[in-house]
C-alpha positions as CSV (number, residue, x, y, z in Angstrom):
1,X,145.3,77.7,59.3
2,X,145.5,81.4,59.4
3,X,148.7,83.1,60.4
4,X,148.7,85.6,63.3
5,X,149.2,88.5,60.9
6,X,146.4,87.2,58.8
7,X,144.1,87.0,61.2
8,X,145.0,90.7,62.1
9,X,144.1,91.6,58.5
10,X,140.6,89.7,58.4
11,X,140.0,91.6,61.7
12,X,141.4,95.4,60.1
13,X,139.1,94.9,57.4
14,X,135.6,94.0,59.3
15,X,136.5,97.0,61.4
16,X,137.4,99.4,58.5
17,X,133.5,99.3,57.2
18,X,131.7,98.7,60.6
19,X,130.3,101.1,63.3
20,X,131.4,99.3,66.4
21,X,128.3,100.6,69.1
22,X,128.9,101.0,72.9
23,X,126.4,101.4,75.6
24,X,128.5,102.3,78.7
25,X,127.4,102.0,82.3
26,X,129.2,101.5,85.6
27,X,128.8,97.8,85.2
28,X,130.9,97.5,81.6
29,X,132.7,100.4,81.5
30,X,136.0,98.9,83.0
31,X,136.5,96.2,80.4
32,X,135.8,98.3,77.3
33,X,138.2,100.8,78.2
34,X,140.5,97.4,78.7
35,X,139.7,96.6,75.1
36,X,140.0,100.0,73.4
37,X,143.6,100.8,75.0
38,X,144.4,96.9,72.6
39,X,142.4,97.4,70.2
40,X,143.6,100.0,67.6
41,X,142.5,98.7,64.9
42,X,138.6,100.1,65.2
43,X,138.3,102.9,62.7
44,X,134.4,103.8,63.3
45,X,133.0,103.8,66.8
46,X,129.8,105.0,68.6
47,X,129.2,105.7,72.5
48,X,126.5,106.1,74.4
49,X,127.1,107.0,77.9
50,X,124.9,106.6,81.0
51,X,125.1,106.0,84.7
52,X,129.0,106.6,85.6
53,X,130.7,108.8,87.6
54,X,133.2,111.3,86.6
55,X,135.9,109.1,87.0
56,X,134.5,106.8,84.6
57,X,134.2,109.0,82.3
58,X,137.6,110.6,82.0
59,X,138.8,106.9,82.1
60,X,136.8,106.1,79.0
61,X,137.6,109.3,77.2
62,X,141.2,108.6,78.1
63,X,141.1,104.8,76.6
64,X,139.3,106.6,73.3
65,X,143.2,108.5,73.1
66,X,144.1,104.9,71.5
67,X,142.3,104.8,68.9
68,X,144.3,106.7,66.2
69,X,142.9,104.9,63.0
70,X,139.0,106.4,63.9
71,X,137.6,107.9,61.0
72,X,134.1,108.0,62.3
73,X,133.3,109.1,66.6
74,X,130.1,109.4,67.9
75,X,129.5,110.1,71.6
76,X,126.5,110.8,73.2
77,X,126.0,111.7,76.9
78,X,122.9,110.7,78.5
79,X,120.9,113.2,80.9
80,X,121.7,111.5,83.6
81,X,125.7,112.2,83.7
82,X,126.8,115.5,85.2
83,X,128.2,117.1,82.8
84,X,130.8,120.1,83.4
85,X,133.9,121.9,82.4
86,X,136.2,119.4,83.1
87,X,134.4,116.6,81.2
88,X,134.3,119.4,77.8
89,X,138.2,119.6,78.8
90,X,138.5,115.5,78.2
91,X,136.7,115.7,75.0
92,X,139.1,118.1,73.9
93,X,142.5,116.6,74.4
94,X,141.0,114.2,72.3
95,X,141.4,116.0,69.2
96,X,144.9,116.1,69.0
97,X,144.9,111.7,68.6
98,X,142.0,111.4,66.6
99,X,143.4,113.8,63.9
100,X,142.4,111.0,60.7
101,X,138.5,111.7,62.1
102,X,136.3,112.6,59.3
103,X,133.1,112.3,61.1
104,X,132.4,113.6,64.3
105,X,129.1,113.7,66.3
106,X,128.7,114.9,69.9
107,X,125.3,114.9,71.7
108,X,125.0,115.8,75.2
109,X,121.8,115.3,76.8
110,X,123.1,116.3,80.2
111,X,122.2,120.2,80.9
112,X,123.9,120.9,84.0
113,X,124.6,124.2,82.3
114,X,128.7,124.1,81.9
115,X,128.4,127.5,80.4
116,X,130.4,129.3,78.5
117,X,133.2,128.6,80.1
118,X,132.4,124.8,79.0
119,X,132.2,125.2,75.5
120,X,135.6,127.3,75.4
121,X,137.0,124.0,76.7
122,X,135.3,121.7,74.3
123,X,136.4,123.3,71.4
124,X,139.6,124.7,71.7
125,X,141.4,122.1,69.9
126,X,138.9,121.5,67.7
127,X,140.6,123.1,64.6
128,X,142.9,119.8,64.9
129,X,140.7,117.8,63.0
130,X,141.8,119.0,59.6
131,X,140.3,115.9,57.8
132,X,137.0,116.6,59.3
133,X,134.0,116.4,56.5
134,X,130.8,115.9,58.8
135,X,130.4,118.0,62.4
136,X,127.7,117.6,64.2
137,X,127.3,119.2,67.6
138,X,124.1,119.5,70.2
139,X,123.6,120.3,73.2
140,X,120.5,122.5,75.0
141,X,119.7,124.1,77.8
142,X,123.5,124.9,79.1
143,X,123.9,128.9,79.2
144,X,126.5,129.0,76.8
145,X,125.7,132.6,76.2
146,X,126.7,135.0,73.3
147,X,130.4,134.6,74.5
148,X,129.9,130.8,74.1
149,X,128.8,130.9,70.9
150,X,131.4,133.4,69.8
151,X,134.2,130.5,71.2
152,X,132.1,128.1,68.7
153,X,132.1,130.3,65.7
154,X,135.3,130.7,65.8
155,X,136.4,127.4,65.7
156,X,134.1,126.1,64.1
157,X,135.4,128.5,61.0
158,X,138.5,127.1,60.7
159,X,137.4,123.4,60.0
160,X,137.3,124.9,56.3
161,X,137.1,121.0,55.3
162,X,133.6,120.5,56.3
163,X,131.2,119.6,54.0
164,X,128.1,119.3,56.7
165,X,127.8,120.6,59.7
166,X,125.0,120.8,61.9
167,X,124.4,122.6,65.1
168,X,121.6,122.4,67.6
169,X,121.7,124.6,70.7
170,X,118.3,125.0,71.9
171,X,117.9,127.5,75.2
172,X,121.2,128.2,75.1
173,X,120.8,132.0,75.5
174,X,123.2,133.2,72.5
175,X,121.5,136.4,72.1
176,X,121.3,138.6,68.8
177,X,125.6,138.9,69.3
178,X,126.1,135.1,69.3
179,X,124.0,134.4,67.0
180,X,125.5,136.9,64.7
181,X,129.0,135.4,65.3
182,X,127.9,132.2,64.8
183,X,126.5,132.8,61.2
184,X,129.5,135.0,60.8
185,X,132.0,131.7,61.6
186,X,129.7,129.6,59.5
187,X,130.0,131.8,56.3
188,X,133.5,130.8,56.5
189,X,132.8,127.1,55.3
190,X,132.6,127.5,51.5
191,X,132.6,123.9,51.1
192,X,129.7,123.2,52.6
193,X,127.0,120.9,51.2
194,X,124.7,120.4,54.2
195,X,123.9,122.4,57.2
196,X,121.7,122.6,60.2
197,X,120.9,125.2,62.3
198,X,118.6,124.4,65.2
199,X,119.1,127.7,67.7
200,X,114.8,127.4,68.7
201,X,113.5,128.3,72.3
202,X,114.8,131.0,74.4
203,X,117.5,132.2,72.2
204,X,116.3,135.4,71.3
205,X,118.3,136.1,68.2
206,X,116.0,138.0,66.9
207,X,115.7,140.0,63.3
208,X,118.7,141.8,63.7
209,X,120.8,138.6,63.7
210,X,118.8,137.2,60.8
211,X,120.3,140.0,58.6
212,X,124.0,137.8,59.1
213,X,122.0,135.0,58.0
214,X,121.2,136.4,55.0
215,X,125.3,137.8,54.1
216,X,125.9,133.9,55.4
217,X,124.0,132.2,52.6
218,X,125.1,134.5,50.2
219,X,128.7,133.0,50.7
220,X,127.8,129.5,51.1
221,X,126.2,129.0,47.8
222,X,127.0,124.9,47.3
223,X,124.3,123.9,49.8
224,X,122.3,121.1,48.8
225,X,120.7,120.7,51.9
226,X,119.3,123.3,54.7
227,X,117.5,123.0,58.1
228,X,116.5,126.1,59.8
229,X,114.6,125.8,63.0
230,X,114.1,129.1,64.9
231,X,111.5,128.6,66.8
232,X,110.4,131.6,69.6
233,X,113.1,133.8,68.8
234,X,111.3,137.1,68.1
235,X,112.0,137.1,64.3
236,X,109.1,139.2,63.4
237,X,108.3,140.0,59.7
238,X,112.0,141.9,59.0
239,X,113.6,138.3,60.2
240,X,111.5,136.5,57.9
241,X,112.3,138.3,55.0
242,X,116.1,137.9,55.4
243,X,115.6,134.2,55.5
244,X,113.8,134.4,52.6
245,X,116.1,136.5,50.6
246,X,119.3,134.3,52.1
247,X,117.3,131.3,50.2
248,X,117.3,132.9,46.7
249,X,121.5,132.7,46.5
250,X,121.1,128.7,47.2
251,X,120.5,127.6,43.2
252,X,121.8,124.1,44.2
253,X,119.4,123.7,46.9
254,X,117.6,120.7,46.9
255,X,116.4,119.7,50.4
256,X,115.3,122.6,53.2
257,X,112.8,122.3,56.3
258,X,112.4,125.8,58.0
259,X,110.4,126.0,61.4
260,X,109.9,129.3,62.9
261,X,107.2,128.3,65.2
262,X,105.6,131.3,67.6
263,X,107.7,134.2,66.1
264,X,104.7,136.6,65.1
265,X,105.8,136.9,61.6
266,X,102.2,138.2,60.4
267,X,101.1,138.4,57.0
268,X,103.9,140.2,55.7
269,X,106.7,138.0,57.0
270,X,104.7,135.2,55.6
271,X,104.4,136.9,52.3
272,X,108.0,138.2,51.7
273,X,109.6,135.3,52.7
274,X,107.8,133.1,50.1
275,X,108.4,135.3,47.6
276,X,111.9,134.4,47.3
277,X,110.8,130.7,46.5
278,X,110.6,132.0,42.6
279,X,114.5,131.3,43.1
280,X,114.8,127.8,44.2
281,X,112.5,126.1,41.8
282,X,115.0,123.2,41.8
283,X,113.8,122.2,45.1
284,X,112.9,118.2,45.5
285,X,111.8,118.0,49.1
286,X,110.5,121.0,51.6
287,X,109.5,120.3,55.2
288,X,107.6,123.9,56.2
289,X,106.3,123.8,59.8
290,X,104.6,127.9,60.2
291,X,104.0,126.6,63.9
292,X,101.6,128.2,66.0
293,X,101.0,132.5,67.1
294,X,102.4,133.5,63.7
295,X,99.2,135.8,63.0
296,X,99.7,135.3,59.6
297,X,95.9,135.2,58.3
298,X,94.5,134.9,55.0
299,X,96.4,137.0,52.9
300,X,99.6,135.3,54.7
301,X,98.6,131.6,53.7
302,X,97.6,133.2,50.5
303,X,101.0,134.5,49.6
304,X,102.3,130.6,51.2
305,X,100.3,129.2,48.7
306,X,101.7,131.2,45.6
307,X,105.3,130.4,46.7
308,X,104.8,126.6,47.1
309,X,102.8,126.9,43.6
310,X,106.0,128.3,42.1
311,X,108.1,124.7,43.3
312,X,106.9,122.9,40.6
313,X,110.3,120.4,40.7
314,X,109.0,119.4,44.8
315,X,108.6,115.8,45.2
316,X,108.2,115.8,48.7
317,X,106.5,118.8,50.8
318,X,105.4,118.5,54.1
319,X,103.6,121.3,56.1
320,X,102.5,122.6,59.5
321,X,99.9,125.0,60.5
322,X,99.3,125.3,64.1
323,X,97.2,127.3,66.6
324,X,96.0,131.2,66.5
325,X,97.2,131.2,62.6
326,X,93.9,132.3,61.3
327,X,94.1,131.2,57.8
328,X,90.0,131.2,57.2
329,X,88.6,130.1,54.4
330,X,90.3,132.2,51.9
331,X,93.7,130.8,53.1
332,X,92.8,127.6,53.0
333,X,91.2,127.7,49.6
334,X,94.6,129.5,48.0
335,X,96.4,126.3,49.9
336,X,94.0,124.0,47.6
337,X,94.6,126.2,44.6
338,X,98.4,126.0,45.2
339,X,98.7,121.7,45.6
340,X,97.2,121.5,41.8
341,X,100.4,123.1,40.2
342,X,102.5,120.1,42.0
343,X,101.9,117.7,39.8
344,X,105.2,116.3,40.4
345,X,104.4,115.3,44.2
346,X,105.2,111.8,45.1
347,X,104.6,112.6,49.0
348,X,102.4,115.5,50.6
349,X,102.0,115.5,54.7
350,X,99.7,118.8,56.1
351,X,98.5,119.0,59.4
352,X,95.9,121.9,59.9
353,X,95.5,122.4,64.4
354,X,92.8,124.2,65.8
355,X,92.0,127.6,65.8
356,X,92.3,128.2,62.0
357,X,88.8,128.2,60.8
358,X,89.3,126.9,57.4
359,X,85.6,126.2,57.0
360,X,84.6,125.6,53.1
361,X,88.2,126.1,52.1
362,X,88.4,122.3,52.8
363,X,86.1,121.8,50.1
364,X,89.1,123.1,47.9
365,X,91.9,121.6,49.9
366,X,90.3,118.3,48.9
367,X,90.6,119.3,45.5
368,X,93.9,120.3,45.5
369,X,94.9,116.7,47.1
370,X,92.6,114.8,44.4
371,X,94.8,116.7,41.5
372,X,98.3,114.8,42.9
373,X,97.9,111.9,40.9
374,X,101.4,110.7,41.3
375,X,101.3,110.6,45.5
376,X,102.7,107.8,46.5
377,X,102.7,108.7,50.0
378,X,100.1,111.0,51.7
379,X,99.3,112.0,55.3
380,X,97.2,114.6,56.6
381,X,96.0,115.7,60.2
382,X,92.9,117.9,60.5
383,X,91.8,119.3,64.3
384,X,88.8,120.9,65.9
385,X,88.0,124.1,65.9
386,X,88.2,124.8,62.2
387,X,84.4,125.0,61.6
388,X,84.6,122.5,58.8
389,X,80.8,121.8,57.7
390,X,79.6,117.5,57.3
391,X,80.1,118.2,53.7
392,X,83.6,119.7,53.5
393,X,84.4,116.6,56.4
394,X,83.1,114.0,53.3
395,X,84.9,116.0,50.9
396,X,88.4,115.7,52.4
397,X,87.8,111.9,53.7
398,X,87.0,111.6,49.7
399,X,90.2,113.1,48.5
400,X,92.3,109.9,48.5
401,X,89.7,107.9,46.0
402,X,91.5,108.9,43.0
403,X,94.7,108.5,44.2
404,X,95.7,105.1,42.4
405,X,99.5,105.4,42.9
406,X,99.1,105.8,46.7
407,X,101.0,102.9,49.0
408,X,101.3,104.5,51.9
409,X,98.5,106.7,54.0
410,X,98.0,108.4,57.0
411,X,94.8,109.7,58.6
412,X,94.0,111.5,62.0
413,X,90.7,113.1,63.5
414,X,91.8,115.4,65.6
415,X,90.6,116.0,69.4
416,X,86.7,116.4,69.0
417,X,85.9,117.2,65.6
418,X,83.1,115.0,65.4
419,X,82.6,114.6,61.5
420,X,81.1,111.1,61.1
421,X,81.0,112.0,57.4
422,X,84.4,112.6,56.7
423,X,85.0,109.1,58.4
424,X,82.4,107.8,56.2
425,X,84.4,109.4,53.1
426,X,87.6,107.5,54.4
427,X,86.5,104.5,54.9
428,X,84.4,104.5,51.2
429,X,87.7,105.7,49.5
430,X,89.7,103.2,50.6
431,X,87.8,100.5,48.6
432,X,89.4,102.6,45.2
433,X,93.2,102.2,46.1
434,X,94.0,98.8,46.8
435,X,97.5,99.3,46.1
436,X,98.2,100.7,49.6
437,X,100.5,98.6,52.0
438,X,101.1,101.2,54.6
439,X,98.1,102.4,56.6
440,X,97.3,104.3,59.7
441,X,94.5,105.6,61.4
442,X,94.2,107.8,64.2
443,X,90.9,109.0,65.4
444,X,91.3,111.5,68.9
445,X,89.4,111.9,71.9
446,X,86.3,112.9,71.9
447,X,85.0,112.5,68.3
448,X,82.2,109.4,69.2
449,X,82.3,107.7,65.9
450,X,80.1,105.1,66.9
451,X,79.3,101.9,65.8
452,X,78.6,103.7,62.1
453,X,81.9,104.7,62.0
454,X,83.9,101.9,62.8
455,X,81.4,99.9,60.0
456,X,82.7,102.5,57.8
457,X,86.2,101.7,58.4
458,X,86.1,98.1,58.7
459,X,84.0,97.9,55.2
460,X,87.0,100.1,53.5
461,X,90.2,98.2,55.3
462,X,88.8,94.7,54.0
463,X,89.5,96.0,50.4
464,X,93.0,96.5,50.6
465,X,94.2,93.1,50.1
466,X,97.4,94.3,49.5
467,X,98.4,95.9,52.9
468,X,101.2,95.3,54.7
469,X,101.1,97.3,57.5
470,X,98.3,98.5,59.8
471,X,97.9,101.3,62.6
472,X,94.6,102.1,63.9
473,X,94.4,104.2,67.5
474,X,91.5,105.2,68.6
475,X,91.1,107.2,71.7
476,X,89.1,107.9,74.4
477,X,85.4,108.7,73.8
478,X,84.3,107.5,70.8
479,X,82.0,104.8,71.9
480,X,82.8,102.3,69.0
481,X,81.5,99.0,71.4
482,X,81.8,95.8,70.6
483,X,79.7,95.8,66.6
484,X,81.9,98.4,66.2
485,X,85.1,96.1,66.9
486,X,83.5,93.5,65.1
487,X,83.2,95.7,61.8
488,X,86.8,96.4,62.7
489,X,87.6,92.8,63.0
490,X,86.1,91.8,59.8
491,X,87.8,94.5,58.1
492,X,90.7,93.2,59.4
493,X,90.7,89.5,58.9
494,X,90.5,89.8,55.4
495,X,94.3,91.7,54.9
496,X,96.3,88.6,54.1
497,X,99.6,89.8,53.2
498,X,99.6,91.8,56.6
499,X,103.1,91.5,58.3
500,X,102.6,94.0,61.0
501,X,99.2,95.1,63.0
502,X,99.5,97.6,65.6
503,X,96.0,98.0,67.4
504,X,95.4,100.7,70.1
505,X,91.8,100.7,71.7
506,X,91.1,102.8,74.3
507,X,88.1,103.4,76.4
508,X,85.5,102.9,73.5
509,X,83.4,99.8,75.3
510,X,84.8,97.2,73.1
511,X,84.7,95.1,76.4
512,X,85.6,91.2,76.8
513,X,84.0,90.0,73.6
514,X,85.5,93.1,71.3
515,X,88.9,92.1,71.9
516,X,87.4,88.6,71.0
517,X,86.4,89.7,68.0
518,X,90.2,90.8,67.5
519,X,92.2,88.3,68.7
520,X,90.0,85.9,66.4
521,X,90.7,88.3,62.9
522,X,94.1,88.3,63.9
523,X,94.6,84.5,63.9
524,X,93.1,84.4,60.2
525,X,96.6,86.6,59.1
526,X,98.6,83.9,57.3
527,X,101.6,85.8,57.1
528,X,101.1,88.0,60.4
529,X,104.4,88.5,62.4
530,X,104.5,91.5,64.4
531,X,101.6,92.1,66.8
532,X,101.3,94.9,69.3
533,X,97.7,95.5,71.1
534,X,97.1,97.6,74.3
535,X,93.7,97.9,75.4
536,X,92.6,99.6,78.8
537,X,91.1,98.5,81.7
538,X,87.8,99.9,81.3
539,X,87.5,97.8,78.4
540,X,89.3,94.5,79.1
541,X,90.4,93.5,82.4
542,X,92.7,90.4,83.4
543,X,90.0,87.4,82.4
544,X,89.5,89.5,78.7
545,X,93.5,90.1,78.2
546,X,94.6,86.1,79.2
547,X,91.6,85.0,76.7
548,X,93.1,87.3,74.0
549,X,96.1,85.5,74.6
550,X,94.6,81.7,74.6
551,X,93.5,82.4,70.9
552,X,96.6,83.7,69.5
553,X,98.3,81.1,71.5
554,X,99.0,78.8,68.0
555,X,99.8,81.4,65.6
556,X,102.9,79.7,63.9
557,X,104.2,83.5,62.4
558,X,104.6,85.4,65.2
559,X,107.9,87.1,65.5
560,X,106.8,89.8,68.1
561,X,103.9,89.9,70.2
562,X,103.3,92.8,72.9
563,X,99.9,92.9,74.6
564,X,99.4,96.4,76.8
565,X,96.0,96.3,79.0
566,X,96.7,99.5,80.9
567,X,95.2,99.1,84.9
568,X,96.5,97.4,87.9
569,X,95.6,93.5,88.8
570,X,95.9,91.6,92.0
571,X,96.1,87.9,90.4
572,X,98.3,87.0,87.8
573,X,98.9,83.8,87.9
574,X,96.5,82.5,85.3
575,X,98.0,84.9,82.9
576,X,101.4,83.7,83.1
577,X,100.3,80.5,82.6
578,X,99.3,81.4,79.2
579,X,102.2,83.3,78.6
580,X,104.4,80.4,79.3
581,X,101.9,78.3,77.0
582,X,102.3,80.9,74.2
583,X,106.0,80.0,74.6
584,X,106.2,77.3,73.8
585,X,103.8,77.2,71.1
586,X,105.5,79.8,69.3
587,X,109.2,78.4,68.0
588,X,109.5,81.6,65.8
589,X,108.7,84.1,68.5
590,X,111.8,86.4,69.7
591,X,109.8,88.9,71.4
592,X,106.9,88.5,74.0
593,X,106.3,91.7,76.4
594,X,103.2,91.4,78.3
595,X,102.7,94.7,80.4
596,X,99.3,94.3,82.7
C-alpha cells in the first residue's frame, strides 16, 4: 500500500505534465475555489468563466492566489460577465503569487469597455512575471485608447524574457500614438521568437504608425514566426511599404500571415510591399489575405505574383482576394505564372470573391495549379462575378487531375456562378487521384447544377476508394432532385474506408425518396462511424427524417450520429420511438443529437 507521501508524489507528477481545464458557472464555482485553496500542487491550469457575478469572480481569482507552483494560466472571460476595472485590478494582484508562470493567456470576451483606466490596472504588476516565455493577451471592443495602449507597451517591455507574445485588440481605438508606443514597447523584446499583432477594425493606426513597425522589426530580428492583421486601419500605400521593408530584416523568418483587409493600399502598396519578399526566401508557410477595397488592380496582383514567385522555399501558402480588388485577367494570369515557380508546395489554399473579373486568366491559374506536383493539400474557392467563360470553369475543375500526391481537397462554387462545366471537370478529375482521403465540396446558392451535375460528382466520388473523410453542402437552389441524390448516393456507397460523412442538402428537391437514396449508401459504409446529415423541410419533413432513421437503425459502427431537418413539427412521437430503437441497436454509439 502506498504511503501518504507517496501518494502525494504520484499525484505532483500527473499534475506537473497536465492542463487541468475549468468551466466555471454559478452552480460549481464554490467548490473549485474549495479545491484550489488545497490543492497546490496543480502546476498548469485553464479557466473558462461564464454566468457569475462579481463576487464570484473575485472569489475565484482569490482561490487562483494558492496556486504558487503554476507554470501554465489560462483564463478566459466569457461575453456574458461584466467585466470592469475592478475585475482587471483582481487579475493583477495575481502576479505577485504566480511569479514561477511561464505561460500566460488572458482572453476577455466581455466588452463592457473598462477603458483605459482598465488596462492600467490589469497590467501594472505585470513585469512580476520574470519567468514569463509565452504572453498572450486579447481583448476587443473596450476603448482602451492610445493612453491604454501606452500602459501596455510599457509593461509589456519589461517582460524582456518573452519568447512569444501575442496581442489582439481589435476596436480598441489606440490611435496612430498607441500604436506607435506599442511597437515601440515591443522592440524592446529581443528574444522574441513569435509574435502576433492583431490591432484590425477601428483602430486607425494608420501609415504614420506603420513607420515604428518597420524600426520594430529591425530590432527584433530572431522571429521565426509573424502575424500581422491590420485590417481597416487606413494604411494606404506608404503603410504598406513599411511592412514590407520591416519584413526584409527577419532572415530567420519562417512562418508569417499578413491581413490588411479594406486599407486601399492600390497598386503601388501592393507592389512595394512584395518587393521586399526577395529577402525572406527562407519562408516555409505564408497565409496572405489582400481582403476586400484594396484597389490594387492588375499591375498590383502582377507585382503579388512576382514576390510569391521569388518564395521558392514556401511549402504552405494560402491566399485571399476579396471584393472591388480588380485584378482582371492580366492579374490573374501573372498569379498562374507565379504558382509554377513553387515547385516546392505541399499545400496551396486561394479563394478569388466577386468583383475581380479574372475572366481567361483562370485558364492560366489552372495551369499554375496543375504544375504543383508535390500538393498534398489543395483548396480553392472561386465566386461570381468574375466573368469566367464554360471553358476557363472546365479548365480549373480540371486542374486537380494531375495532382497524384493530393490527400486532401477542397472545392466551393461560389454564390451563382453557374459553371456546370467546371463541375463536370471536378467530378472527371477526381477519377485520377484516388489517393485522396480528405474531401469536401461546397457548391452555393443559386448555381442549379442539376441532375447533370450531381451525376458528375457522384461518377467521380465512387473512385476514390481510399477516402476517409467526406463533406458535400449544397445549398439552396440548385435543383439536384432525387436522380441527382441518387448519382450522389451511388457515389457514395462505394467509399469503403469512410470513417466520417458529413451531408448537408438544402432545398434542392431531393424530397422523401432522396434522403432514401442516402440513408441506404450510408448503411453499405463498413467502417462508417461519424454521421451528421441535416436536410430541410422543404425537402424532408417528419415521415422522410424518422424513415432515414429506421434504415440506419442497425449500423453496428456508429460512434456519432446527428440528423438536422431544419422546420417546425407538431407530432413527434413516432420519431422518438425510433430514436429510442436506434438506441438500443447501437452499443457503440456515444453521441445521438436529433434536432427537428
Amino acid at each position: 500500500m502506498l504511503k501518504q507521501n507517496q501518494i502525494k508524489q504520484v499525484f505532483s507528477n500527473l499534475y506537473k505534465d497536465q492542463i487541468t481545464y475549468f468551466t466555471l458557472d454559478s452552480n460549481n464555482f464554490e467548490s473549485i475555489c474549495r479545491f484550489f485553496k488545497f490543492e497546490d500542487r496543480l502546476s498548469k491550469v485553464d479557466l473558462t468563466l461564464q454566468k457569475l457575478q462579481q463576487e464570484a469572480i473575485f472569489e475565484i481569482f482569490d482561490s487562483l492566489k494558492s496556486l504558487k507552483n503554476l507554470t501554465f494560466l489560462k483564463i478566459k472571460i466569457n461575453h456574458q460577465i461584466k467585466f470592469g476595472v475592478d475585475e482587471c485590478k483582481r487579475i493583477n494582484n495575481l502576479y505577485e503569487n504566480l511569479l514561477l508562470l511561464k505561460d500566460f493567456i488572458l482572453i476577455i470576451k466581455s466588452d463592457f469597455g473598462f477603458g483605459h483606466f482598465g488596462i492600467k490596472e490589469l497590467v501594472k504588476d505585470l513585469n512580476l512575471l520574470t519567468k514569463l516565455q509565452n504572453l498572450q493577451i486579447e481583448f476587443g471592443k473596450n476603448q482602451i485608447g492610445q493612453f491604454g495602449s501606452n500602459y501596455l507597451a510599457q509593461s509589456i517591455e519589461q517582460l524582456t524574457s518573452l519568447e512569444s507574445l501575442s496581442l489582439c485588440i481589435p476596436k480598441n481605438d489606440i490611435g496612430v500614438q498607441g500604436a506607435t508606443q506599442l511597437f515601440q514597447g515591443i522592440s524592446k523584446l529581443t528574444n522574441l521568437i513569435y509574435l502576433t499583432i492583431k490591432i484590425e477594425e477601428s483602430n486607425q493606426i494608420q501609415s504614420e504608425s506603420l513607420y515604428h513597425l518597420d524600426l520594430c522589426l529591425s530590432k527584433i530580428i530572431h522571429l521565426q514566426g509573424l502575424t500581422l492583421e491590420i485590417g481597416s486601419n487606413q494604411i494606404q500605400a506608404q503603410g504598406a511599404q513599411y511592412i514590407g521593408k520591416g519584413l526584409s530584416y527577419l532572415q530567420n523568418l519562417k512562418y508569417l500571415r499578413l491581413l490588411i483587409d479594406q486599407n486601399d493600399i492600390g497598386p503601388e502598396g501592393a507592389c512595394s510591399l512584395t518587393t521586399y519578399f526577395q529577402n525572406i526566401t527562407q519562408l516555409q508557410s505564408f497565409s496572405f489575405d489582400i481582403g476586400g477595397y484594396n484597389q490594387i488592380g492588375a499591375a498590383g496582383m502582377a507585382g503579388i505574383a512576382n514576390g510569391l514567385s521569388l518564395l521558392e522555399n514556401l511549402k504552405d501558402l494560402s491566399f485571399v482576394i476579396y471584393e472591388e480588388n480588380n485584378i482582371n485577367e492580366e492579374g490573374a494570369y501573372a498569379l498562374g505564372m507565379g504558382l509554377q515557380k513553387l515547385q516546392n508546395l505541399c499545400k496551396l489554399s486561394y479563394m478569388i470573391f466577386e468583383g475581380n473579373n479574372i475572366s481567361g486568366g483562370a485558364t492560366a491559374l489552372s495551369e499554375g495549379v496543375k504544375s504543383l506536383k508535390n500538393l498534398k493539400e489543395l483548396s480553392f474557392s472561386i465566386w461570381s462575378e468574375n466573368n469566367i467563360s464554360e471553358k476557363g470553369a472546365a479548365e480549373l475543375g480540371e486542374s486537380i487531375k494531375c495532382l497524384n500526391k493530393l490527400q486532401v481537397l477542397s472545392f466551393e462554387v461560389g454564390p451563382n456562378l453557374r459553371i456546370q462545366s467546371g463541375i463536370q471537370g471536378f467530378g472527371k478529375s477526381l477519377q485520377s487521384i484516388q489517393n485522396l482521403k480528405e474531401l469536401s465540396i461546397t457548391v452555393d446558392v443559386f448555381n442549379t447544377i442539376g441532375v447533370q451535375g450531381a451525376s458528375s460528382l457522384g461518377d467521380g466520388i465512387k473512385h476514390l476508394t481510399n477516402l476517409e473523410k467526406f463533406n458535400l453542402f449544397i445549398d439552396f437552389h440548385n435543383n439536384i432532385g432525387f436522380e441527382g441524390a441518387s448519382f450522389l448516393s451511388q457515389g457514395i456507397s462505394q467509399l469503403q474506408k469512410l470513417t466520417h460523412l458529413y451531408l448537408n442538402i438544402k432545398r434542392s428537391k431531393i424530397g422523401h425518396q432522396g434522403a432514401e437514396y442516402f440513408a441506404n449508401s450510408i448503411v453499405k459504409l463498413p467502417q462508417i462511424k461519424y454521421v451528421k446529415i441535416v436536410f430541410c423541410q422543404y425537402d424532408v419533413d417528419l415521415s422522410g427524417a424518422s424513415q432515414f432513421l429506421l434504415i440506419l437503425q442497425n449500423i453496428k459502427t456508429l460512434i456519432l450520429l446527428n440528423l438536422q431537418v431544419k422546420g417546425y413539427f407538431d407530432n413527434l412521437k413516432k420519431h422518438q420511438k425510433v430514436i429510442t430503437k436506434i438506441r438500443k441497436n447501437n452499443l457503440k454509439l456515444c453521441k445521438l443529437l436529433v434536432q427537428i
